[in-house]
Every structure is written in C-alpha cells, then in structure tokens.
C-alpha positions, 0 to 999 in steps of 0.5 A, a space after each residue: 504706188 503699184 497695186 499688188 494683185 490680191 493673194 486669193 486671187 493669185 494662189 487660184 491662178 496659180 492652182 489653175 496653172 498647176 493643175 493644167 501642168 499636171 494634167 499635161 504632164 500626165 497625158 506626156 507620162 511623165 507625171 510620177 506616180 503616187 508609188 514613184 519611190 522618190 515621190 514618196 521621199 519628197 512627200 515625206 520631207 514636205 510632211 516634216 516641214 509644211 508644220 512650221 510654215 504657218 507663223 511665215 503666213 497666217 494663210 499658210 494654214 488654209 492652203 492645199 499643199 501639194 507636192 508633185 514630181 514631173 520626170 523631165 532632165 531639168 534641173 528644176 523645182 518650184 513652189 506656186 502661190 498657195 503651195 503647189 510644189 513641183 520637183 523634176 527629176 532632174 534636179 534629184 538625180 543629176 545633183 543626186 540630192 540628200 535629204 537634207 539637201 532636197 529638203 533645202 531646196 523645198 523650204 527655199 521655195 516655200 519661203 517664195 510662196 509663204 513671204 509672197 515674193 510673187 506678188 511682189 515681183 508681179 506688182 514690180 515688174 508691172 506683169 500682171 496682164 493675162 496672156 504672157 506665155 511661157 518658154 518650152 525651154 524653162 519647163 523642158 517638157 516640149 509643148 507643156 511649156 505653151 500651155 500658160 496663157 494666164 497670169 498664173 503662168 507668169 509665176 513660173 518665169 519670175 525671176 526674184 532679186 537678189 534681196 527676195 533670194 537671200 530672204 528664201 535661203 533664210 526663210 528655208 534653211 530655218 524651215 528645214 532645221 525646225 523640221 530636223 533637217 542638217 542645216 549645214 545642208 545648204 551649203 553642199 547643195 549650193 555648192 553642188 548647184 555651182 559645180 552644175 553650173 560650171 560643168 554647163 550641164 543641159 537644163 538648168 532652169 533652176 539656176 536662171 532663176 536662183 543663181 549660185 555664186 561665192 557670195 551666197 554660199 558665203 552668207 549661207 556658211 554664215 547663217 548655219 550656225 544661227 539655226 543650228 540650235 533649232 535643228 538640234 532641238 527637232 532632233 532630240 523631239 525626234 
C-alpha cells in the first residue's frame, strides 16, 4: 500500500515552492502588479468562486488562497496544494479568455488542489524524493525553472490521469456555475485549447499536461446540461 504524503505537509511544500517562484518572478519583472488590470479580472473570478470550494475539502476553509499572475508567452495556469493559484499571460491572451472561459480553467485547477490529485499521483508514481528538479521549459521563465529542488517542485510537473482530468472538468465546471459563471464556457475553452494545439503554438505547457481532444470536449458537452440549473440559480442570486 503506498503511503500518501500528508496534506499539511505537502500544502507547505508547496507554499514554499510558490512563494520561491514569486520571488523570482518578481526579481525577473515579470510578476504582475496588485494594479495589472487582468490581475485584477482573475482576483475577481477567484472571489466569486473560492465560496464554494469548502464542501469539496473540509481543509479548503483554512488555506490562504492566493492568486498571482506571471507574464511569460506560455500558455499556462495552475493551482498548488492549499490554493496557490498562478496564471500566465499567455494563457489569457493567446487564447483571449472570456471570463467564463478564464473562470473555467481556475475551478479546474482548484478542483486538482481541493480533490488532492497531487497527492495521489505523488504517492503513484512513488515521487516523493526531495531534489527532483524542474525543466525551464514547463515554466518558460528562463532559469526560474531551475529553482525547484523540493518535493513542492514536483507538483508543477504532475501530470494527472485521465480519470483525475475528467474529475477537475467536473469538479470545476460545478464550481464555475454556482458561482454564475456560463457553463457552456467550457466547451469553447476546450475547444479553443484544440485549436492551439493544432496551430503548434510556442509554449503550451498547459496542454502537456491536460490534453484536449474530441473525447473531452465530448463529455464536457455532456455535463453542461447537468450544471446548468446552479448556474441559472447563481444568476437570479446575482
């Protein structure tokens, strides 16, 4: 039986490994300012949602979220264990996001962070020695993507199954539409992510890691319907 790393332990590595990308991305100038107008977007959407994430992980209460945006041409996003959340302006501008598509890709990957698939897929894959390091080319930021020498490091270059994937398109779109975000969101942005993909755009890290293809669009088409009746209720609340 493999032993799972412990959550507390594992949202500190990866407060640490955040935070030594913060810092480093600052030093590089390419850490958004408090005032960078598409900070202030996601700041927003991460408002309307992080409400409704507490029933998907009775931790989630407690966790300092935290919503940073890096400017680098990948297209990229993530949300660490205890939900530090990182966007890339190339995801938001090369896709040129919707709300409700940006909003989508957020509660997807706070799905990751709030059903534990890193924790999971560490104990899976059996990566839980310190020292793995990560490839400059994931974060597209030069020699930032050297700094990780930790097990928080290793969260960044997880690639999750198939099944954990079409639970966080679950998880997510069910976020997004109690927080009265356009289910049908989803499907455009996946279907925008297919057509990046195609074009062999530079620095689609995103997609290495959470492919897009007919099948997913597929079952997304499927599920909208399923949600549509929370996303109506959060807008007459609204």
């Amino acid at each position: 039986m493999r032993k799972l790393v412990p959550a507390e332990t594992l949202e500190r590595s990866a407060a640490q490994q955040y935070q030594q990308m913060l810092d480093q991305a600052r030093a590089q100038r390419a850490l958004a300012p408090p005032e960078h107008p598409q900070l202030q977007r996601l700041h927003a959407i991460a408002k309307r949602l992080i409400p409704f994430t507490a029933p998907w992980n009775e931790r989630a209460g407690q966790w300092r979220w935290e919503v940073n945006l890096i400017g680098s041409q990948q297209i990229n996003a993530f949300c660490m264990p205890g939900g530090k959340i990182a966007f890339y302006t190339g995801i938001l501008d090369k896709l040129q996001l919707t709300d409700d598509e940006a909003a989508m890709i957020m509660g997807h990957e706070m799905a990751h962070a709030l059903r534990e698939h890193a924790r999971e897929r560490l104990a899976k894959t059996q990566a839980t020695s310190i020292g793995i390091r990560l490839g400059s080319q994931l974060l597209g930021l030069g020699d930032l993507g050297n700094a990780a020498a930790s097990l928080g490091g290793q969260l960044l270059t997880l690639k999750f199954s198939r099944s954990d994937e079409t639970d966080a398109d679950l998880v997510g779109l069910e976020l997004a539409a109690r927080a009265g975000y356009q289910p049908d969101a989803a499907v455009s942005l996946w279907q925008k992510m297919g057509k990046a993909s195609g074009s062999q755009q530079a620095g689609l890290a995103f997609l290495s890691t959470h492919p897009s293809g007919p099948d997913r669009i597929r079952e997304l088409q499927q599920n909208v319907p399923k949600v549509q009746g929370l996303y109506q209720a959060a807008r007459k609340a609204g």
